[in-house]
C-alpha positions in Angstrom: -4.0 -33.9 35.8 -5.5 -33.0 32.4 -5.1 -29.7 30.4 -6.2 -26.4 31.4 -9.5 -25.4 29.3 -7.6 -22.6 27.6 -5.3 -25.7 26.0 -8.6 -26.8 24.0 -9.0 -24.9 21.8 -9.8 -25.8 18.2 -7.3 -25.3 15.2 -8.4 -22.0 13.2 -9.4 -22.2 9.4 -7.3 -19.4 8.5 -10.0 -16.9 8.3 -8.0 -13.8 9.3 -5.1 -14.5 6.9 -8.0 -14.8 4.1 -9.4 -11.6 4.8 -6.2 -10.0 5.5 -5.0 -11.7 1.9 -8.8 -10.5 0.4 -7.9 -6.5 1.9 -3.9 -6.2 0.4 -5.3 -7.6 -3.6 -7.7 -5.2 -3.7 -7.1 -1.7 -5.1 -7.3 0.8 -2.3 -8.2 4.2 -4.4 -8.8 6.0 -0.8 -4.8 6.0 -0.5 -4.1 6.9 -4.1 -4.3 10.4 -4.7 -4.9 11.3 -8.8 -1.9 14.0 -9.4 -2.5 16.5 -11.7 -0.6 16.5 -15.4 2.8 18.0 -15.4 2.5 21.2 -17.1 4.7 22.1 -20.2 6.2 24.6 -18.0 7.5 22.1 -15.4 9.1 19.9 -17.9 10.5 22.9 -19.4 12.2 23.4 -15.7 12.9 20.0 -14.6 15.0 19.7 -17.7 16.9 22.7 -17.3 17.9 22.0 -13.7 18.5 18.2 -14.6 21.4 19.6 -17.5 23.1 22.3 -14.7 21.8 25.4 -15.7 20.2 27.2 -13.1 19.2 30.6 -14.3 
């Protein structure tokens, strides 16, 4: 008996591991949100939690 039909398939030129490869180099700005600057004011508190006063 001689292989099913399914069992000939041709080899694959690796065209979804290029894309795939192509998608994750590429810079994807739709997941990167732009956060706003850190006011002076924030600093000003992040420090004085970060040295134990909590006033």
């Amino acid at each position: 008996m001689g292989r099913h039909l399914a069992d000939h398939r041709s080899g694959s030129t690796g065209g979804r591991v290029k894309h795939f490869l192509r998608l994750a180099r590429t810079p994807r700005e739709t997941w990167k949100r732009a956060r706003a600057g850190a006011g002076s004011q924030r600093v000003v508190q992040f420090l004085r939690i970060a040295r134990g006063r909590v006033e």
